[in-house]
PyMOL Python script that loads the backbone (N, CA, C, O; Angstrom):
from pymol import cmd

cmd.read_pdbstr("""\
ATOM      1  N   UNK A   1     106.238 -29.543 -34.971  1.00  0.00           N
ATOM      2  CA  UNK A   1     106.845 -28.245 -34.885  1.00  0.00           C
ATOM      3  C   UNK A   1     107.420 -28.081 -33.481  1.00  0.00           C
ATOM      4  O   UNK A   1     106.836 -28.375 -32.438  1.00  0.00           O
ATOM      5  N   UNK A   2     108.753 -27.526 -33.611  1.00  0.00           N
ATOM      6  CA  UNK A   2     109.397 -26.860 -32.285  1.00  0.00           C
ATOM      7  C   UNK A   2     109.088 -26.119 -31.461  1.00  0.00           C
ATOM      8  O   UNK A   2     109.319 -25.038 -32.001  1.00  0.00           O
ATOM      9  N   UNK A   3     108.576 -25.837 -30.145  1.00  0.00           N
ATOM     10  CA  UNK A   3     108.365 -24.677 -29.160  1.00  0.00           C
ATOM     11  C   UNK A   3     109.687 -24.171 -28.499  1.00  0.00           C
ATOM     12  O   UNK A   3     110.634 -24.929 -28.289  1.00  0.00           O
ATOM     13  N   UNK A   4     109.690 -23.655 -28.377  1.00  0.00           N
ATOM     14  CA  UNK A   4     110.760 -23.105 -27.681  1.00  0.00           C
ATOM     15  C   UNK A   4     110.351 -22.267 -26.328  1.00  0.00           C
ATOM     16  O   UNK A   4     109.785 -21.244 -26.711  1.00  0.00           O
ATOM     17  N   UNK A   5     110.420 -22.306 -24.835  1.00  0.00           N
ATOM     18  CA  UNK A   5     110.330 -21.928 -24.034  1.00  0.00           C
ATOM     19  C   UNK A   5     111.622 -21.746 -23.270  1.00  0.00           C
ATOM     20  O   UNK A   5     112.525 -22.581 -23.226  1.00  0.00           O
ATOM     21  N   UNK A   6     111.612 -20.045 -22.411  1.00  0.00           N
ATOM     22  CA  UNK A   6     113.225 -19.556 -22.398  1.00  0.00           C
ATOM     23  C   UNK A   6     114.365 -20.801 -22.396  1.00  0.00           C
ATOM     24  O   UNK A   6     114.694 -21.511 -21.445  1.00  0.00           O
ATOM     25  N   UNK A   7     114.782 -20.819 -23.580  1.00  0.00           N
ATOM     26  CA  UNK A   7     116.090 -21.186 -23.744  1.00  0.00           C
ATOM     27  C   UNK A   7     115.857 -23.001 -23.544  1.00  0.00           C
ATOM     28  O   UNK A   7     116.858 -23.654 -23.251  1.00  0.00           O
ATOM     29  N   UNK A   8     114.495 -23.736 -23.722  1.00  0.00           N
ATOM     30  CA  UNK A   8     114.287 -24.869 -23.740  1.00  0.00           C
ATOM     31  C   UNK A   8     113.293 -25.179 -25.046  1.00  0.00           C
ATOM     32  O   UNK A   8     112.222 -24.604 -25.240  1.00  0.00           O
ATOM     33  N   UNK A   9     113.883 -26.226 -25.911  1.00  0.00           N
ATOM     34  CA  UNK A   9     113.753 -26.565 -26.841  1.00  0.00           C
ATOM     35  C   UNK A   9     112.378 -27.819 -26.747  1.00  0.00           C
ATOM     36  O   UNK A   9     112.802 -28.962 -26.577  1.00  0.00           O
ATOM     37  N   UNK A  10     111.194 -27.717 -26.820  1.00  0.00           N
ATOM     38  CA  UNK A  10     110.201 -29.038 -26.610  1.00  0.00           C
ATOM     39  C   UNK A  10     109.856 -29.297 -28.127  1.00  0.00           C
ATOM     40  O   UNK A  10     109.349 -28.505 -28.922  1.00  0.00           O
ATOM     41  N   UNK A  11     110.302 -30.753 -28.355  1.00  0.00           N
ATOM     42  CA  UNK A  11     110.282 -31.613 -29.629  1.00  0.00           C
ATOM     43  C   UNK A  11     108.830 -32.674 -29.021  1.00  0.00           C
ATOM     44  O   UNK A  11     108.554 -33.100 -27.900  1.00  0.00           O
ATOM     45  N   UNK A  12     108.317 -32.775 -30.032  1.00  0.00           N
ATOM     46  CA  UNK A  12     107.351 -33.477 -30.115  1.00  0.00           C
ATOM     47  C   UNK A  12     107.553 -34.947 -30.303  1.00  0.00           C
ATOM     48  O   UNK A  12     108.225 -35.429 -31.215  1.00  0.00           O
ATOM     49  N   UNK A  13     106.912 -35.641 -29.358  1.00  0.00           N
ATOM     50  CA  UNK A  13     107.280 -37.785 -29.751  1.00  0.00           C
ATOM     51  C   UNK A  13     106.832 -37.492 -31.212  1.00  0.00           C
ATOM     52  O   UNK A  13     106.065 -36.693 -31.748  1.00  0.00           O
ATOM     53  N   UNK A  14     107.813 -38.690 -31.693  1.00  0.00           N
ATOM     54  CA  UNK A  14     107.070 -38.870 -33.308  1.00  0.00           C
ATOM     55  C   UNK A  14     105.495 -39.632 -32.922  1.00  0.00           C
ATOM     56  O   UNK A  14     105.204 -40.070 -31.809  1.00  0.00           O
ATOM     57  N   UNK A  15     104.965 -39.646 -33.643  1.00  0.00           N
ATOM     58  CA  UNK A  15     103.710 -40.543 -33.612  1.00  0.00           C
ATOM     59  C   UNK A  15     104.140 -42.313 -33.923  1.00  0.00           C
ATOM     60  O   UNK A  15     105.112 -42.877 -34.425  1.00  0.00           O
ATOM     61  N   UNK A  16     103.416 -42.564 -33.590  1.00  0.00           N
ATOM     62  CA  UNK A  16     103.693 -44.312 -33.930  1.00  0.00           C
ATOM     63  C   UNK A  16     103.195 -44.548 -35.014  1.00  0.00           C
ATOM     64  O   UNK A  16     102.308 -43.918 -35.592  1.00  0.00           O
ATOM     65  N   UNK A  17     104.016 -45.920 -35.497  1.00  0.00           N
ATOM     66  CA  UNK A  17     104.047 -45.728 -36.932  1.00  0.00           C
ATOM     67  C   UNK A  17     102.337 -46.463 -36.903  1.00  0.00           C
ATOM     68  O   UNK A  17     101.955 -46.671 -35.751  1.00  0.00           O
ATOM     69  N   UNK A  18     101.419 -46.819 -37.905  1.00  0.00           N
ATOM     70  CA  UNK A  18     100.337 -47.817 -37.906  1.00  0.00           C
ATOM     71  C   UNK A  18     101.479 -49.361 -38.546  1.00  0.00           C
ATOM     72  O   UNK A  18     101.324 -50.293 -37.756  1.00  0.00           O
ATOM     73  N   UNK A  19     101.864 -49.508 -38.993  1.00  0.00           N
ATOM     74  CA  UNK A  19     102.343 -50.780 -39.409  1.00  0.00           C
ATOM     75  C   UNK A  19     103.838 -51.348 -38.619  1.00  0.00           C
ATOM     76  O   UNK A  19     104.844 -50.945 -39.205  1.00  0.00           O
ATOM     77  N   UNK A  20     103.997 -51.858 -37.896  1.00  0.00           N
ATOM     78  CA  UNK A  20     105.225 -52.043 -37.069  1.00  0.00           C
ATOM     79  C   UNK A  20     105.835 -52.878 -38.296  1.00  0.00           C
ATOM     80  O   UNK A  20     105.291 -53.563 -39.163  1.00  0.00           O
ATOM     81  N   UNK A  21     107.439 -52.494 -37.983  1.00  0.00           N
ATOM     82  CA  UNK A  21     108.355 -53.248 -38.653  1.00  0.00           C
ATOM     83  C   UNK A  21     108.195 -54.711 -38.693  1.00  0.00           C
ATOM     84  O   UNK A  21     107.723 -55.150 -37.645  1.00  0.00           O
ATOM     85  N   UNK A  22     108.408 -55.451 -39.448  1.00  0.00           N
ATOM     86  CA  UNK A  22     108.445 -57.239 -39.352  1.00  0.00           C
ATOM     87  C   UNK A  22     110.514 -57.018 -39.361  1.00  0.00           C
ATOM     88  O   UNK A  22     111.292 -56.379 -40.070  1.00  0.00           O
ATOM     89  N   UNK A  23     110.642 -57.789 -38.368  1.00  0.00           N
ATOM     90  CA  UNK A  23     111.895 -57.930 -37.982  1.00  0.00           C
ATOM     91  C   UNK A  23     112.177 -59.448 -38.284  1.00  0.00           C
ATOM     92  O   UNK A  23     111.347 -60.275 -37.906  1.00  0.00           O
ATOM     93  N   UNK A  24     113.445 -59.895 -39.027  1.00  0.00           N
ATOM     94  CA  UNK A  24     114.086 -61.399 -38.652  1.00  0.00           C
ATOM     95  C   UNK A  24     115.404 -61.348 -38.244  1.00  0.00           C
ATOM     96  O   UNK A  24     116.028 -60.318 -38.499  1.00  0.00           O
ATOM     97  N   UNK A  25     116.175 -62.614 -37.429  1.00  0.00           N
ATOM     98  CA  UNK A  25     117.390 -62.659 -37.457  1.00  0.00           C
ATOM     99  C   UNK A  25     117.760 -63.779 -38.403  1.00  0.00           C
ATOM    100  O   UNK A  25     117.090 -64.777 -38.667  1.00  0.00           O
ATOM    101  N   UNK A  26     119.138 -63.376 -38.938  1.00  0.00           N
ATOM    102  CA  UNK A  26     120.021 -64.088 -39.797  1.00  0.00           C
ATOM    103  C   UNK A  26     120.980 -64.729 -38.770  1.00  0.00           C
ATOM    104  O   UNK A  26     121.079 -63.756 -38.022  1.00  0.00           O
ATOM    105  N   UNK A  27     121.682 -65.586 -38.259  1.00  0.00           N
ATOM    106  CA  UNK A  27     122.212 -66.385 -37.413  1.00  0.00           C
ATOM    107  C   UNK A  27     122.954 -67.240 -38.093  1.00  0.00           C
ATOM    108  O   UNK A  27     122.279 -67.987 -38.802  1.00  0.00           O
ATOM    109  N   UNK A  28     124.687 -67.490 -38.161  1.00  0.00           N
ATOM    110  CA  UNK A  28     125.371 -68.159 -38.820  1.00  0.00           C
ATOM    111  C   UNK A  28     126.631 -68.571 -38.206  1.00  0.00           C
ATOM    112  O   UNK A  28     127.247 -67.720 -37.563  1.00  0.00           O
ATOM    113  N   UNK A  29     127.157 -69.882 -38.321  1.00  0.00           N
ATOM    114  CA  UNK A  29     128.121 -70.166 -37.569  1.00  0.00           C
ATOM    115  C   UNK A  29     129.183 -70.876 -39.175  1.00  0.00           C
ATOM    116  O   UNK A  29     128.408 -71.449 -39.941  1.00  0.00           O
ATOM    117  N   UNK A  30     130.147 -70.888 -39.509  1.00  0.00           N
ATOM    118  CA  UNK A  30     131.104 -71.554 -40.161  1.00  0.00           C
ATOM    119  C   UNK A  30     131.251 -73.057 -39.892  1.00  0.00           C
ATOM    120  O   UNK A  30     130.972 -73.851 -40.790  1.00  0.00           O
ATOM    121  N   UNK A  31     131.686 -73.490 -38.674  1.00  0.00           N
ATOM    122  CA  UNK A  31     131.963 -74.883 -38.114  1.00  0.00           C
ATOM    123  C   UNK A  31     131.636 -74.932 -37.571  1.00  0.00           C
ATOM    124  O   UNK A  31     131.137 -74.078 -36.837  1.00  0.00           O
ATOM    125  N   UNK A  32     131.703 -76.611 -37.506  1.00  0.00           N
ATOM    126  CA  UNK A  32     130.739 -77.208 -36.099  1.00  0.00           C
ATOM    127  C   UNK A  32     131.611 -77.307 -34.589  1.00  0.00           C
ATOM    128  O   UNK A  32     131.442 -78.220 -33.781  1.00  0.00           O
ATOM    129  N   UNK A  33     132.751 -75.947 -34.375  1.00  0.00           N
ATOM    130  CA  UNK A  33     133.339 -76.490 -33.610  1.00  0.00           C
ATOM    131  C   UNK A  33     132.621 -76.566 -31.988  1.00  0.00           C
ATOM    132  O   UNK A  33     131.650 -75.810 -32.016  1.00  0.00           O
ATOM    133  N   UNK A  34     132.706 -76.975 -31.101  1.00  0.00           N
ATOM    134  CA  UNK A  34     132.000 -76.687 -29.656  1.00  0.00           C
ATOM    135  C   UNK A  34     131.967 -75.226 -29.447  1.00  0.00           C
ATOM    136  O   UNK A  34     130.876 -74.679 -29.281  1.00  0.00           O
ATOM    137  N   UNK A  35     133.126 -74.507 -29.439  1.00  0.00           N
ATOM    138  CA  UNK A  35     132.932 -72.763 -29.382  1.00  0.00           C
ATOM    139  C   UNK A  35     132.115 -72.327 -30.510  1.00  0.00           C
ATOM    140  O   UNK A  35     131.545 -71.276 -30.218  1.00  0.00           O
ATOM    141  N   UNK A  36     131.805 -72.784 -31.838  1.00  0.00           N
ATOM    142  CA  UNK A  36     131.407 -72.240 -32.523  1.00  0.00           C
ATOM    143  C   UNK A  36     129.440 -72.800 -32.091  1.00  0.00           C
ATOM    144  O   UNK A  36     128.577 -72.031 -32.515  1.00  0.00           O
ATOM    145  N   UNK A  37     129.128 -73.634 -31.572  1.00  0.00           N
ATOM    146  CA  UNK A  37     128.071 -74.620 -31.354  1.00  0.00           C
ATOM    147  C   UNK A  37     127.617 -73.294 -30.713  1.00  0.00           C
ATOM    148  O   UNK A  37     126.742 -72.573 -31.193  1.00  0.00           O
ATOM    149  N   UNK A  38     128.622 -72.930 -29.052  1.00  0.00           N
ATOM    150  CA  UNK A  38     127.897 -72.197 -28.368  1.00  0.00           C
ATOM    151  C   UNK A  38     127.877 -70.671 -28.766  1.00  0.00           C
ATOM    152  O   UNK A  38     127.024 -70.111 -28.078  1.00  0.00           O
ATOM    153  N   UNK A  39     128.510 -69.785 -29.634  1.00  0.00           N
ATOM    154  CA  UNK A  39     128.319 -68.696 -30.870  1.00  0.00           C
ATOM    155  C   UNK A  39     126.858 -69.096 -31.159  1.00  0.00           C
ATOM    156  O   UNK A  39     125.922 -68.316 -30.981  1.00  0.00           O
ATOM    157  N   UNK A  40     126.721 -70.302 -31.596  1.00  0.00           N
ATOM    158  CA  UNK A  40     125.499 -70.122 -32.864  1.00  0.00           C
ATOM    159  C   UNK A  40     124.262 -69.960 -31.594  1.00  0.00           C
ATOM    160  O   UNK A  40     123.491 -69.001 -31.616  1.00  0.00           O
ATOM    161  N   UNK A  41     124.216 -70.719 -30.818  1.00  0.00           N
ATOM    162  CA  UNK A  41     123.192 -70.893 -30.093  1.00  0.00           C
ATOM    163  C   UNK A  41     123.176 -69.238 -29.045  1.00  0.00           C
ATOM    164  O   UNK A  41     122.248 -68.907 -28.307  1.00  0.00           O
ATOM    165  N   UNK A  42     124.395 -68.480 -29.267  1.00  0.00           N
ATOM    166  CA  UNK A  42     123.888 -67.413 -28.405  1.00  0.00           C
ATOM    167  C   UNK A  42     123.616 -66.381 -29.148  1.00  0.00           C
ATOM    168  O   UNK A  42     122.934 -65.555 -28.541  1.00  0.00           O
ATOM    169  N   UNK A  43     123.890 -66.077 -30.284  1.00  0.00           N
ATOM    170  CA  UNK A  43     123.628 -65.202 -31.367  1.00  0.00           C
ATOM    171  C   UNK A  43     121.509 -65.747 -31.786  1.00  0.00           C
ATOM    172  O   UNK A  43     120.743 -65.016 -32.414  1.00  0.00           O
ATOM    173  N   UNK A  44     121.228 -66.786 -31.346  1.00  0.00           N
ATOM    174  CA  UNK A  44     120.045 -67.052 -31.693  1.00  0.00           C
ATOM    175  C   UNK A  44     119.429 -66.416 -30.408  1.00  0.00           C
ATOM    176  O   UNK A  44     118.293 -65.970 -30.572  1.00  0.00           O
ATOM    177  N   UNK A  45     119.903 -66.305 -29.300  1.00  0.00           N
ATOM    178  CA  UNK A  45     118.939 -65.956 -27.808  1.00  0.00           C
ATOM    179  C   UNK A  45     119.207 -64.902 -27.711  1.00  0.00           C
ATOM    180  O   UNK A  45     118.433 -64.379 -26.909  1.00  0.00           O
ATOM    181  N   UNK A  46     120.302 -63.835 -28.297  1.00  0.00           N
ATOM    182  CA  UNK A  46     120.490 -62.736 -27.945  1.00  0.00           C
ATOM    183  C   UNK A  46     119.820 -61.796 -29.152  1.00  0.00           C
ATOM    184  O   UNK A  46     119.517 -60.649 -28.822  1.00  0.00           O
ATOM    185  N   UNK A  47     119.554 -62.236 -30.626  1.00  0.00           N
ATOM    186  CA  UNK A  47     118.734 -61.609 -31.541  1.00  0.00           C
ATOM    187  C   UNK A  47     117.351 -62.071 -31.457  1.00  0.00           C
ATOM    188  O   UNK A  47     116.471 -61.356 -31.937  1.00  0.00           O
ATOM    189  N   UNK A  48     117.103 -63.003 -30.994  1.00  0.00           N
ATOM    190  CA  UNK A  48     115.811 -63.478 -30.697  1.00  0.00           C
ATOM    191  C   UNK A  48     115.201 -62.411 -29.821  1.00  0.00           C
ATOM    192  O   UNK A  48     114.249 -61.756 -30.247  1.00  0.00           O
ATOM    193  N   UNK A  49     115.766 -62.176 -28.460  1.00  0.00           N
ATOM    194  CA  UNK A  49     115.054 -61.413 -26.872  1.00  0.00           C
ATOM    195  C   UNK A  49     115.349 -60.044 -27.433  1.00  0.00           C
ATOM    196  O   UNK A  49     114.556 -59.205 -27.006  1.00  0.00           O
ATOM    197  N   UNK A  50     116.417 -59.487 -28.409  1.00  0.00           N
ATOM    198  CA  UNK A  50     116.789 -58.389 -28.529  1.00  0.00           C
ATOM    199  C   UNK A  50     115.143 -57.579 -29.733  1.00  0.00           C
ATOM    200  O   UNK A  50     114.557 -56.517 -29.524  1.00  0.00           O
ATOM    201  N   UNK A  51     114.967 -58.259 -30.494  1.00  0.00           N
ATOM    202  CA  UNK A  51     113.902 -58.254 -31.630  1.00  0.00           C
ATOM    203  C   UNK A  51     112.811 -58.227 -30.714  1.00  0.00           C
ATOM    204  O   UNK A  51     112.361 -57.122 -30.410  1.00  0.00           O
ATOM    205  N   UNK A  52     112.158 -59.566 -30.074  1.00  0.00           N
ATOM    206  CA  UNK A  52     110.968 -59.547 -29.266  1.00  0.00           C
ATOM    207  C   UNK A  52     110.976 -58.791 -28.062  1.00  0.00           C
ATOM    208  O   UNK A  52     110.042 -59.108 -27.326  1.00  0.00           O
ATOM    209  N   UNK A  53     111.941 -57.624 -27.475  1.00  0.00           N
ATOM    210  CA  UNK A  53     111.650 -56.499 -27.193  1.00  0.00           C
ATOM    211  C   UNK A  53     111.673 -55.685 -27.455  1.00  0.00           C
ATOM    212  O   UNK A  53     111.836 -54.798 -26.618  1.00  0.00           O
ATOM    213  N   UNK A  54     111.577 -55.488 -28.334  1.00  0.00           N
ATOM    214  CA  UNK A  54     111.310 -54.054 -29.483  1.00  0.00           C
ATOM    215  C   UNK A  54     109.732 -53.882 -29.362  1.00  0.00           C
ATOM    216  O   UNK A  54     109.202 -54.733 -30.076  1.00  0.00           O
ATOM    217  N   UNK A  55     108.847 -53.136 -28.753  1.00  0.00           N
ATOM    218  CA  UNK A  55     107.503 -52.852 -29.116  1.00  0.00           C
ATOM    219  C   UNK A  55     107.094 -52.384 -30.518  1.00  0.00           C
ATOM    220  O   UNK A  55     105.905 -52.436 -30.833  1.00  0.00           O
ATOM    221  N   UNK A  56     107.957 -51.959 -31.319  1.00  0.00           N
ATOM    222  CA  UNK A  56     107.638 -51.345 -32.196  1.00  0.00           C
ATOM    223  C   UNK A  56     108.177 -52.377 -33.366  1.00  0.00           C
ATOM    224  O   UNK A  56     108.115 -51.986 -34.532  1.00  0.00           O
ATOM    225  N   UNK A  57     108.656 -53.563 -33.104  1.00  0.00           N
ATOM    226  CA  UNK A  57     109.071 -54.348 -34.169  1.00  0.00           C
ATOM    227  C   UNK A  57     107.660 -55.786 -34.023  1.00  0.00           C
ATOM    228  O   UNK A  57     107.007 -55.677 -32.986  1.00  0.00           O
ATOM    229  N   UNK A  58     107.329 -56.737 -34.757  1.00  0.00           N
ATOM    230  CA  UNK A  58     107.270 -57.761 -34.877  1.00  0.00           C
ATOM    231  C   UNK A  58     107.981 -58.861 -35.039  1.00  0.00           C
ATOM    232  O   UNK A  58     108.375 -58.876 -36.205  1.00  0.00           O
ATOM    233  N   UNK A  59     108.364 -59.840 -34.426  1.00  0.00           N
ATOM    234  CA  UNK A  59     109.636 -60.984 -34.585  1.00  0.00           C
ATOM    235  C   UNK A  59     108.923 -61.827 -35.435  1.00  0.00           C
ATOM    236  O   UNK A  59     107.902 -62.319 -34.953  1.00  0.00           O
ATOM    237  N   UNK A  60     109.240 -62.140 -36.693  1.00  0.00           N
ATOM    238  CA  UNK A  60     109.011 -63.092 -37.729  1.00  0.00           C
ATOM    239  C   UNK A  60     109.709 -64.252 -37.346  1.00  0.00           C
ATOM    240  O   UNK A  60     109.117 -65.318 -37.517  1.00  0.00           O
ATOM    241  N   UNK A  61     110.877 -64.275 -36.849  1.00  0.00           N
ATOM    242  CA  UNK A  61     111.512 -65.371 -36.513  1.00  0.00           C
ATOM    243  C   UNK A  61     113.191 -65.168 -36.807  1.00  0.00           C
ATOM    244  O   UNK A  61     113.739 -64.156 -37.245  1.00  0.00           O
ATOM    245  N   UNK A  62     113.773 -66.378 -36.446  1.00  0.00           N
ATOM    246  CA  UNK A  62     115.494 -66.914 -36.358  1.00  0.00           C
ATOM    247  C   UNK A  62     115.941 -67.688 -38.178  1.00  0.00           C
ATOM    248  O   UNK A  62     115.666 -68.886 -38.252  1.00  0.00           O
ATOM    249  N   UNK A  63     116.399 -67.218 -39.145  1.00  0.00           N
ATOM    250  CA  UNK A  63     117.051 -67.759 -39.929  1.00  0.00           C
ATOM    251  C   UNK A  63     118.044 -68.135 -39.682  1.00  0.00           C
ATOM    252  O   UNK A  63     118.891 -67.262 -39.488  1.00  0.00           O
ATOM    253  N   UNK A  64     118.528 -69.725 -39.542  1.00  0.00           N
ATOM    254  CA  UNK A  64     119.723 -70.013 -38.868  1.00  0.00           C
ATOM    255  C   UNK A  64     120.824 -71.031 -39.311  1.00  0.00           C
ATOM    256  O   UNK A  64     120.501 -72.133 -38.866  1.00  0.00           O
ATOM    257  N   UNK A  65     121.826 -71.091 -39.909  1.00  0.00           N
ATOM    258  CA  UNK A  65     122.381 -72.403 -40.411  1.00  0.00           C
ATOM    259  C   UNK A  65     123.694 -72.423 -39.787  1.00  0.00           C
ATOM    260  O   UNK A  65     124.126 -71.598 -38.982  1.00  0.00           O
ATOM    261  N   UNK A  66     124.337 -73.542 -40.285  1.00  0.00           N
ATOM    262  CA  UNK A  66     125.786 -73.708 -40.228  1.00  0.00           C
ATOM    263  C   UNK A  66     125.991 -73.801 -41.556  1.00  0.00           C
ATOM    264  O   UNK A  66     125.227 -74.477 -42.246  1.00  0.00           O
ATOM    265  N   UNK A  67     127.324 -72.964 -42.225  1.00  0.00           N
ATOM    266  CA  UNK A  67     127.280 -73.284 -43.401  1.00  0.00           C
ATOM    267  C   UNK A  67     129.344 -72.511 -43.306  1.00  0.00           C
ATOM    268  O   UNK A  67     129.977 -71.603 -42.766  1.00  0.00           O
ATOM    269  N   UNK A  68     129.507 -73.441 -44.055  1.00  0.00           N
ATOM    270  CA  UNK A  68     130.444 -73.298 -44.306  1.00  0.00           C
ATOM    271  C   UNK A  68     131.010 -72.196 -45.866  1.00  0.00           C
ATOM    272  O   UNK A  68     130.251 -72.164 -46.835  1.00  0.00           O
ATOM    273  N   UNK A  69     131.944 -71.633 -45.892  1.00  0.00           N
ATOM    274  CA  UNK A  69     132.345 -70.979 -47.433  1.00  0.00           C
ATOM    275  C   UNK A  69     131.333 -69.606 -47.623  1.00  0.00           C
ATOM    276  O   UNK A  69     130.325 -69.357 -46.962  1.00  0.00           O
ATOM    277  N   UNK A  70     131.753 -69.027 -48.418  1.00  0.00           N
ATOM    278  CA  UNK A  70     131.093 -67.869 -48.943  1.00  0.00           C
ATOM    279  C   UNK A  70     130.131 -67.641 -49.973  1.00  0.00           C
ATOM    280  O   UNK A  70     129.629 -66.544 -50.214  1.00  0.00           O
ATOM    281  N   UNK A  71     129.814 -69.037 -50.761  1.00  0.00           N
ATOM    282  CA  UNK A  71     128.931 -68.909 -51.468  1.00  0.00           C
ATOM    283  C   UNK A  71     127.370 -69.116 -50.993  1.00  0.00           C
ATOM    284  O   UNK A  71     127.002 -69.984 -50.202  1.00  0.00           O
ATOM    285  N   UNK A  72     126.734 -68.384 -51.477  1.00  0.00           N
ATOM    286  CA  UNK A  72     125.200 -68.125 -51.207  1.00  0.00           C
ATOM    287  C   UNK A  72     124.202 -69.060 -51.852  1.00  0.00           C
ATOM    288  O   UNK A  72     123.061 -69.458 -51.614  1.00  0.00           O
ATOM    289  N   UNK A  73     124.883 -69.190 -52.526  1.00  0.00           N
ATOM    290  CA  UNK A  73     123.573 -70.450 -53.103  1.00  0.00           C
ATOM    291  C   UNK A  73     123.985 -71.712 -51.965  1.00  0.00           C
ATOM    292  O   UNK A  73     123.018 -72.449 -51.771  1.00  0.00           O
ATOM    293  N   UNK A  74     124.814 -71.974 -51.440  1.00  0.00           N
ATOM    294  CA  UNK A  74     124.354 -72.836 -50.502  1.00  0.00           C
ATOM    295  C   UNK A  74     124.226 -72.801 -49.225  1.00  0.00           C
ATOM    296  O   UNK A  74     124.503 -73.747 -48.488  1.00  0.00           O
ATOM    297  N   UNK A  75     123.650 -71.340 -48.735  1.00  0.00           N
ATOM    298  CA  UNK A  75     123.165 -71.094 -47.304  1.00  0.00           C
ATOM    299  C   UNK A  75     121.262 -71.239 -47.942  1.00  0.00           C
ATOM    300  O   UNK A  75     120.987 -70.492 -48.881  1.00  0.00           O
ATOM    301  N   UNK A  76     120.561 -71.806 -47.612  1.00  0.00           N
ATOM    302  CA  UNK A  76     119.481 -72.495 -47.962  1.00  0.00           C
ATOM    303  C   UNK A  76     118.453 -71.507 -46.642  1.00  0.00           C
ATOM    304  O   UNK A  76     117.368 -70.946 -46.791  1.00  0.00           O
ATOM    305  N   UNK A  77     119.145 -71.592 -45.668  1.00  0.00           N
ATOM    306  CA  UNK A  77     118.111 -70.328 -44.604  1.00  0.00           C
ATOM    307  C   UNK A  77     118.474 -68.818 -45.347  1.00  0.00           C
ATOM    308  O   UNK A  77     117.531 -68.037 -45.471  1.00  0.00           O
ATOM    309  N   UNK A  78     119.357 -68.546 -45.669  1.00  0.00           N
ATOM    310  CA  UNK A  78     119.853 -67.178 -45.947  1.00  0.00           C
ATOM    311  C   UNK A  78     118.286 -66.972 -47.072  1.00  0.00           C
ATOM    312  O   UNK A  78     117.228 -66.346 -46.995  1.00  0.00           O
ATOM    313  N   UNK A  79     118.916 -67.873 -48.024  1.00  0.00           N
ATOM    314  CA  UNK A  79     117.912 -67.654 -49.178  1.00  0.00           C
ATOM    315  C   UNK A  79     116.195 -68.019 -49.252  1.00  0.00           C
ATOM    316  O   UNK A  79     115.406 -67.999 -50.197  1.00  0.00           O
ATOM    317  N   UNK A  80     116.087 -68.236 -48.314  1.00  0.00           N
ATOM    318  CA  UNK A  80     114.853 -68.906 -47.690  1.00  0.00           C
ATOM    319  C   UNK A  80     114.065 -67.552 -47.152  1.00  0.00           C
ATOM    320  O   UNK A  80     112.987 -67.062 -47.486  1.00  0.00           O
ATOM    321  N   UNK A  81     115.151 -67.118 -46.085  1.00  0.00           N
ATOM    322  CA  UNK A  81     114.783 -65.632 -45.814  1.00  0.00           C
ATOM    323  C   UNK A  81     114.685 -64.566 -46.456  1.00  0.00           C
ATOM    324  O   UNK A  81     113.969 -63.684 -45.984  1.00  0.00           O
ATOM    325  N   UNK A  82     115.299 -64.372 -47.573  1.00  0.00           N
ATOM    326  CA  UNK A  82     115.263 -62.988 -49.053  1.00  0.00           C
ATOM    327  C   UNK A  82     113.839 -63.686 -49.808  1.00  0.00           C
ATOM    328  O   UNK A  82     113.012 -62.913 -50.292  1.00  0.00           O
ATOM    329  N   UNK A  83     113.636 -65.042 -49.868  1.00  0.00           N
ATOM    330  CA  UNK A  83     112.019 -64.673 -50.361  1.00  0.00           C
ATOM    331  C   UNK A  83     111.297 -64.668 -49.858  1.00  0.00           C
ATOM    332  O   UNK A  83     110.330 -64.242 -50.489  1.00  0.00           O
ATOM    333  N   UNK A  84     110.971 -65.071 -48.365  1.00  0.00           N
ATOM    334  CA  UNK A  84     109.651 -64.661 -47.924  1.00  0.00           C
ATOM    335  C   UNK A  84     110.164 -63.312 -47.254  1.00  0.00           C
ATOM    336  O   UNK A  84     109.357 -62.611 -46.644  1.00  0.00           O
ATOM    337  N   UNK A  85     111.496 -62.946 -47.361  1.00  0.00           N
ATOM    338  CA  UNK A  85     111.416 -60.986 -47.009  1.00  0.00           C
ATOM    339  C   UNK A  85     110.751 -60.417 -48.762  1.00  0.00           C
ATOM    340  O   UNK A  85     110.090 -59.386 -48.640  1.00  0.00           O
ATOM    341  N   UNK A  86     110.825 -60.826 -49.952  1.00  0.00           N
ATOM    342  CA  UNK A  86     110.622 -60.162 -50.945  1.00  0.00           C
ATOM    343  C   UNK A  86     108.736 -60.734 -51.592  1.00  0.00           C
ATOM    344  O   UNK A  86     108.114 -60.528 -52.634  1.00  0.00           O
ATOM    345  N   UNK A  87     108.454 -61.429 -50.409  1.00  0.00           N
ATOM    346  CA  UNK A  87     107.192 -62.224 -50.521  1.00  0.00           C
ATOM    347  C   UNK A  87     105.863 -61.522 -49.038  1.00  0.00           C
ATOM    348  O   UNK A  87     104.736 -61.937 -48.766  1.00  0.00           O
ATOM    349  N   UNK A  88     106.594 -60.489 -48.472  1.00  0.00           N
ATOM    350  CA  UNK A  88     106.370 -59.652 -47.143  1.00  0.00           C
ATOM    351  C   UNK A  88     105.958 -60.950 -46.274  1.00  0.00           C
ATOM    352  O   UNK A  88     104.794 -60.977 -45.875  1.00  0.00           O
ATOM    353  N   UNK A  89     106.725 -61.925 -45.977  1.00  0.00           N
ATOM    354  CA  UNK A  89     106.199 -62.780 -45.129  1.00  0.00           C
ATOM    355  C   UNK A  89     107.065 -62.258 -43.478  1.00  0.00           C
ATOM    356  O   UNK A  89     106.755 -62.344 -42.290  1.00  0.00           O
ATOM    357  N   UNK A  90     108.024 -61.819 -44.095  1.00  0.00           N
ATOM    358  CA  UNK A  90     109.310 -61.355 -43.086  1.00  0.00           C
ATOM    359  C   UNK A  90     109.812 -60.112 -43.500  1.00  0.00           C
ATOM    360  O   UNK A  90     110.753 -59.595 -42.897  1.00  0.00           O
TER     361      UNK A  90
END
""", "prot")
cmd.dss("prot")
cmd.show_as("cartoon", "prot")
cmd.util.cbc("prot")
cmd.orient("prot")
């Protein structure tokens, strides 16, 4: 609930949750070109440090491939990651 003191509004912290989020990153590059090499590898250090400072998250980990095309049945991390996210491993 809101207090209000002259003309100042005091909101209450939410409480913390008891179960912290399980967080993963998805990480994907198209080709193996050298610019694309160093994409993949910084999209892994920058969702990696970005996740494991979150206090309120848990880092499950980096799902990561090179995969070329748009079809999903053959990104093998993608789908790797939707069952142990639908298995609460992640």
């Amino acid at each position: 609930m809101s207090v209000i003191y002259d003309n100042v509004i005091e909101i209450p912290a939410r409480a913390k949750t008891k179960n912290p989020l399980k967080v993963a990153a998805y990480c994907r590059v198209s080709c193996e070109s050298d610019e694309q090499h160093i994409s993949f590898e910084s999209q892994i250090k920058y969702y990696s440090d970005y996740i494991a400072g979150n206090p309120e998250w848990i880092f499950v980990g980096v799902y990561a491939e090179k995969e070329s095309g748009t079809d999903f049945t053959k990104r093998d991390e993608f789908n790797r990651m939707i069952k142990e996210a639908k298995r609460g491993y992640c």
